[in-house]
N, C-alpha and C positions, 0 to 999 in steps of 0.2 A: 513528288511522291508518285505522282500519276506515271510519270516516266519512267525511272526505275522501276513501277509493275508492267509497265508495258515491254521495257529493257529483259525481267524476267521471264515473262510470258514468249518474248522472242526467245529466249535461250533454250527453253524449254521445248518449245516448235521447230526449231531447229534441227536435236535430234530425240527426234520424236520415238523412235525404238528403244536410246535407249530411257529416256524418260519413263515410258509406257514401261517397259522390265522392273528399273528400280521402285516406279509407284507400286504395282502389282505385289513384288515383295513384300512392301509396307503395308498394303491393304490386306493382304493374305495373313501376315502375323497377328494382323489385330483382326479379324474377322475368326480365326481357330483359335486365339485366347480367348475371343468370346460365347463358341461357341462348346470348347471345351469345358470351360467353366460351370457355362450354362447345364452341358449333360451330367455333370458331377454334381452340381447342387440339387436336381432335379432326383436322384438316386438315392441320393444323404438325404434329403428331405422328403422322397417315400416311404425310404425305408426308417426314418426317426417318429413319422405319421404311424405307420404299421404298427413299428414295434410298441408304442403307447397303448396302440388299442388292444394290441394282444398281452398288455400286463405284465413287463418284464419283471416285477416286483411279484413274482411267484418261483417256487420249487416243484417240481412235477416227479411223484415216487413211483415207480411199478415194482414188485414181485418177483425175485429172479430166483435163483438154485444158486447156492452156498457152493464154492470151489475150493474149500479148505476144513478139513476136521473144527470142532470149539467145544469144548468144554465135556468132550466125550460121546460129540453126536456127530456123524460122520458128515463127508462132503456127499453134495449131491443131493440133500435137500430142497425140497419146495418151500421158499418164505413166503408166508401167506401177511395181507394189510389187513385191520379190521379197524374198524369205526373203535372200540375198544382200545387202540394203541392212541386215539387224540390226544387223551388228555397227558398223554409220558413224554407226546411229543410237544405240546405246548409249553409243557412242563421245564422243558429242555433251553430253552430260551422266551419267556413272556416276556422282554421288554418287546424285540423284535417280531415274535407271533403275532400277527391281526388277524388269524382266521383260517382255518381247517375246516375242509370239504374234501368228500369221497367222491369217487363215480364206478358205478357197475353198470356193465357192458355183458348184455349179453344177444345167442343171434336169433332172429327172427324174419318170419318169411311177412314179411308185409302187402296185403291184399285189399282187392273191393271185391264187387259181383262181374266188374268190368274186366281184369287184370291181377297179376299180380307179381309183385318184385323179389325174388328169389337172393339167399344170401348176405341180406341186409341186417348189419349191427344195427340197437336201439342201444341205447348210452344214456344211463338214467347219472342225469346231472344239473351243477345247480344254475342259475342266471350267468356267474363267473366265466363259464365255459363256451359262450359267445365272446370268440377271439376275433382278433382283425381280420384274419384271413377268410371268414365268414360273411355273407351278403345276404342280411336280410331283403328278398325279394318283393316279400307279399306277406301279410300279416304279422307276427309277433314270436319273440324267443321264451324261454319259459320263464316266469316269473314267480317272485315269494309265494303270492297268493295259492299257483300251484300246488307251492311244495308242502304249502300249510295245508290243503285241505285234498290234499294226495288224489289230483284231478289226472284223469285218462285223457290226456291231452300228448301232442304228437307234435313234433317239429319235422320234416321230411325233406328231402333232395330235391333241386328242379327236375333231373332227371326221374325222380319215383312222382312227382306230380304230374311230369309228362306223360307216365307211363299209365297212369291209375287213372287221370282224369280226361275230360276235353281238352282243359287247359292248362297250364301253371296258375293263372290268376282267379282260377272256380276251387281250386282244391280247399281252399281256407273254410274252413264251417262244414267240409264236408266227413265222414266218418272212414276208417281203416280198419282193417285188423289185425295184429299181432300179438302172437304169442298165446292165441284162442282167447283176447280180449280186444272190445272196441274201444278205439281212440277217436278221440276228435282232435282235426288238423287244427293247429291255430297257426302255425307259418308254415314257410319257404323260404330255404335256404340255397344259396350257391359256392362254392369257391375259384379261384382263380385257375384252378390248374382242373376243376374239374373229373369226374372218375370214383367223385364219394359217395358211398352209398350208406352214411352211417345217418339214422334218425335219432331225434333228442326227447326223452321224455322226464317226468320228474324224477329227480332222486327220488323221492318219498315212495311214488309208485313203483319204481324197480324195485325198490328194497321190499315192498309187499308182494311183488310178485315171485319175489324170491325163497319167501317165509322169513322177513323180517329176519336175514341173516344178516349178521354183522360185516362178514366181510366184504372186501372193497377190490376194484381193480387198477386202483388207481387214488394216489393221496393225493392232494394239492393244499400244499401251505405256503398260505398269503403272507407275506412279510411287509414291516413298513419302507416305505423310502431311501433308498442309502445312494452314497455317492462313490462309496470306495468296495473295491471287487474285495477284497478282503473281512468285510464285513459279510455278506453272504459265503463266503468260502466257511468262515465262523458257524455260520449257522448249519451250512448243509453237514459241515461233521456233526455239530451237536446232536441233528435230527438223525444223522447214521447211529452214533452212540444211544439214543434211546431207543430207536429202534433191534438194534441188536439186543438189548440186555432185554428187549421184550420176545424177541422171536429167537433168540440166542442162537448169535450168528456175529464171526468176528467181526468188528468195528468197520478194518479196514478189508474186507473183501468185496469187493466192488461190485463180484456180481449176485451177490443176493440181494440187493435191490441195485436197480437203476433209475437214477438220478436224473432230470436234467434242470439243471440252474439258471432260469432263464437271463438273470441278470449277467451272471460271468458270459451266459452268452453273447449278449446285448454289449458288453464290452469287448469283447473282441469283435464283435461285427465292425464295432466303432473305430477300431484300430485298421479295420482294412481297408476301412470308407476315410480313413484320416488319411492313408497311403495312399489309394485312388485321386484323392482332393489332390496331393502333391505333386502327384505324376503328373495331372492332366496341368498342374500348374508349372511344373517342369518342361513339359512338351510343349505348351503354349508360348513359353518363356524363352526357350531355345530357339522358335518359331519368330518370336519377335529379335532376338539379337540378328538372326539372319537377315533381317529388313537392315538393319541395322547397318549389319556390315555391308550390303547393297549399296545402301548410300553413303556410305564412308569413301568407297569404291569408286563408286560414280563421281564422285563431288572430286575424288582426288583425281583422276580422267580431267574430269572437269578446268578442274583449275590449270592441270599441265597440258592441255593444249591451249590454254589462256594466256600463256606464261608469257608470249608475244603482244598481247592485247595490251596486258596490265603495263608489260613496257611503256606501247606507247601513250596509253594513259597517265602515267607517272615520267611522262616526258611534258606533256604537256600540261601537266603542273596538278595531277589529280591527288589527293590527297589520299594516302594509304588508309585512313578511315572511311572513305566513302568504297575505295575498293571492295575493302572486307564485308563492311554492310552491305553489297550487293550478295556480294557470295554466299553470305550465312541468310540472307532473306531469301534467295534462291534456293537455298537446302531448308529454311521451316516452308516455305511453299508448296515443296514439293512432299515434304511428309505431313502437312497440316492435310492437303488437300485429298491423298492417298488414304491419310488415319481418319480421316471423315469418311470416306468410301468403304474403310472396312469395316469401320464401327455401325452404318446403314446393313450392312452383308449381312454382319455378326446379327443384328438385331431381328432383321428379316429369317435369317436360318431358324434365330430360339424358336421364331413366331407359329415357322415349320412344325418344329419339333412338338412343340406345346402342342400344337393340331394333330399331329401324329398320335402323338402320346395320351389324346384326350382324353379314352376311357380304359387305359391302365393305370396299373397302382403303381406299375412299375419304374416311372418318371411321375416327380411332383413336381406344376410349375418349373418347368426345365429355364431361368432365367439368372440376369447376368446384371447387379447395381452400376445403372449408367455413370456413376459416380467412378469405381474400377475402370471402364473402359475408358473413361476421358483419362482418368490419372497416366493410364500406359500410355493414352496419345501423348500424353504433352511432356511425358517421362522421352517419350520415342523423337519428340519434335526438338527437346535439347540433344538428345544423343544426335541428331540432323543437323543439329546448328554446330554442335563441336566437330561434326564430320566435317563439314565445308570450313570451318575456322582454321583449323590447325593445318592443309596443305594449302589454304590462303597466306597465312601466316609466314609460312615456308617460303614463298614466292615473292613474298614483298620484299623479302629480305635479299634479294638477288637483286642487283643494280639497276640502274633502267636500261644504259648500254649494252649490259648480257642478255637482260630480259630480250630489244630488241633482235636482239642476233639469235634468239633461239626460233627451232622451227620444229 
């Protein structure tokens, strides 16, 4: 045994170029299928984090202008939401309803004695409305208690704490004003993309700074759980149908309210992230047949400048089994040793990535089950061993006579 790895080990030293080429291929397919993989599941599994936290088991309603005559009252209306239409819209589907909440937006110049932020929406709404995309910084989001006892409490932007205070991390406990009333900050907030200026305060208290006006600038109905995009497609017409025969406004005119369905959306994200998974597994995979063919290549080189050796070896009484098992442990040699090199590359790159990517949402865990990479090795280390079989095979079958007289 010792000698046949040392018989390989020469063969391989021999020609060293082209060895080095066919390994390189083999370690390059397996190092980009892993590292492929790795940038796709890192994508699929932020963005399946994100979308959780932001609730895709909600309907989001606005207000739009009627683009069709109904029932004798022209196009070009304003449909107004009012906290009054819940219970028609509840009404509409209660198994799937779990829960109707309003938000009213309106603007406010938000100050201290320090500074002040010009421009800035306040958005009276409920604890629901801390989405994923939102970064508790420093202190708290609004909560029941709030809303129960219709507290002058304020949620604000890093940038409006930057601007108002010494710090971001002093603003919390300290006081605001908007809208000729004082607020106390109880958090800080950020998002990823940055440029928001919209502050959060209770529902309860907008609606009192309003005069306890009913209307809303925005519905939000919570639904329960579902698996199939056709069960929410269900609901959102029901909720268009009650809402029409309350604001009387055709069913299907799309734009007196606008809709957005967060689950239907949630499902087609998932359809483009199923496509992305394929591709990167199609590029990786194409990736690796190329190795593949490399050493099919090689081995077949291989063996037909051999084609004299094997002669004299089967002159001298060698046995066509021992032949082949040189050849074919020659080609798992040389892709065991390569797939081991790429699968270290592959693993070293995630490690990169992971580092790179450490404080974005935008890659989760960018990584690759060692389990996968071993399977493509040893899927790749037979496709090696039938590479060098089949023009071994070929060659044995040639006499020892011709064998010898080839050159």
């Amino acid at each position: 045994m010792i000698d046949l790895a040392k018989e390989i080990w020469q063969t391989m030293c021999t020609n060293k170029l082209r060895t080095a080429l066919t390994g390189f291929s083999v370690a390059w397919g397996i190092f980009m299928l892993i590292l492929l993989l790795a940038i796709s599941n890192g994508i699929i599994g932020s963005f399946d984090e994100n979308s959780m936290k932001a609730d895709p088991f909600r309907i989001q309603i606005w207000p739009g202008l009627t683009s069709k005559p109904y029932a004798g009252l022209k196009e070009g209306r304003r449909v107004e939401l009012h906290e009054s239409h819940f219970d028609a819209v509840r009404d509409a589907d209660p198994s799937m309803i779990t829960g109707i909440e309003g938000e009213y937006t309106f603007r406010a110049e938000i100050s201290t004695q320090k500074d002040y932020m010009p421009g800035n929406y306040c958005i009276g709404a409920f604890p629901s409305a801390l989405s994923g995309y939102m970064k508790m910084l420093h202190g708290r989001f609004i909560n029941e208690a709030d809303l129960r006892e219709t507290r002058k409490v304020i949620v604000i932007t890093k940038t409006a704490a930057e601007t108002l205070f010494p710090s971001v991390d002093s603003a919390v406990g300290k006081t605001v004003k908007a809208a000729g009333i004082v607020f106390t900050v109880v958090g800080v907030y950020d998002t990823d993309w940055g440029g928001v200026t919209s502050a959060y305060i209770p529902y309860s208290t907008a609606v009192a700074l309003n005069g306890y006006d009913d209307r809303v600038d925005q519905m939000v109905v919570h639904h329960r759980p579902v698996t199939a995009v056709e069960d929410v497609q269900r609901l959102e017409q029901d909720v268009r149908e009650a809402l029409s025969a309350a604001e009387k406004f055709a069913p299907d005119d799309n734009s007196a309210i606008w809709v957005n369905n967060r689950y239907e959306n949630y499902v087609q994200n998932q359809k483009g992230l199923s496509i992305l998974n394929y591709a990167m597994w199609t590029i990786g995979v194409l990736t690796l047949i190329t190795g593949i063919v490399g050493v099919s290549n090689i081995m077949f080189v291989s063996v037909r400048e051999r084609t004299h050796e094997i002669g004299i070896r089967r002159a001298l009484g060698a046995r066509p089994a021992s032949i082949l098992r040189q050849v074919v442990l020659e080609s798992i040699a040389l892709t065991t040793v390569f797939g081991y090199i790429g699968i270290v590359m592959g693993t070293v790159a995630c490690e990169v990535v992971k580092y790179v990517f450490r404080d974005s949402d935008f890659m989760l865990s960018p990584e690759v089950d060692l389990g996968i990479a071993v399977q493509v090795t040893v899927a790749l280390i037979i496709a090696g061993a039938l590479a060098g079989l089949f023009p071994t095979l070929r060659a044995l079958k040639v006499k020892p006579v011709e064998a010898l007289r080839d050159e």
